[in-house]
N, C-alpha and C positions, 0 to 999 in steps of 0.2 A: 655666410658661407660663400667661398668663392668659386665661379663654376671654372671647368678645366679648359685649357688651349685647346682650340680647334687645329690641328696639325695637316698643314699641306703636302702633297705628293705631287710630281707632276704626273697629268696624267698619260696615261701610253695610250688611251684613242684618241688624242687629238694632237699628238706628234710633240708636245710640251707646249702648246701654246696654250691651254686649259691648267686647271688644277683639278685634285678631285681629294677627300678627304681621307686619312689614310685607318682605313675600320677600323685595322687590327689594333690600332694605339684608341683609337675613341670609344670602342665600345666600351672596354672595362674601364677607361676612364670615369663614362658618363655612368656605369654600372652602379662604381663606387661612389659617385656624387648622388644618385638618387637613394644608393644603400645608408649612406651619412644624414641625409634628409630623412630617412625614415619613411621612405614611400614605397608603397607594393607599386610593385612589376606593372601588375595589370591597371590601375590606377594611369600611371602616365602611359601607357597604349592606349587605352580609351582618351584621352586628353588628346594625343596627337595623333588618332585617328590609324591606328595601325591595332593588329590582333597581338594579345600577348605571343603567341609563337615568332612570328613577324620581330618584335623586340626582344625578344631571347635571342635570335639568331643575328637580330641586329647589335645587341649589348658584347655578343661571344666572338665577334668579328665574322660571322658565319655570311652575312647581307653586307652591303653597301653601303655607306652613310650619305646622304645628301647634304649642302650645306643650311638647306633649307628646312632640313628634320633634323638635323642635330639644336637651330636655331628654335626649333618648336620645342623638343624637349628639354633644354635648359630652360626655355620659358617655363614651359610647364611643372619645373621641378619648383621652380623659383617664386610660384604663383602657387602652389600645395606648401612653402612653407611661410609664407608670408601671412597666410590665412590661419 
């Protein structure tokens, strides 16, 4: 299974010299990569240390993605189906 593009934005706090992830496209991205995997919701929030509410609003574009929580949740999607 292959996981999905991580997509860049520039970002508007830092005048475009930053990046920042852009939610609205990665949440139901990564929504649909752990639905394809067959992993409940709350399973990979406990993995990557966030509440299921937290990854709901995270998956709906509703939160922010970091590139350092998107890189945690692909792991962890990737490490539930290798097992």
């Amino acid at each position: 299974m292959r996981a999905p593009k991580i997509h860049k934005l520039t970002c508007s706090h830092c005048d475009g010299t930053g990046k920042a992830v852009d939610s609205a496209a990665m949440g139901p991205a990564l929504r649909s990569f752990r639905r394809q995997a067959g992993i409940r919701q709350g399973i990979i929030a406990r993995d990557i240390g966030v509440s299921g509410a937290i990854l709901c609003d995270l998956e709906y574009g509703r939160r922010a993605w970091s590139f350092r929580r998107v890189r945690l949740y692909i792991d962890a999607v990737q490490r539930r189906t290798e097992s």
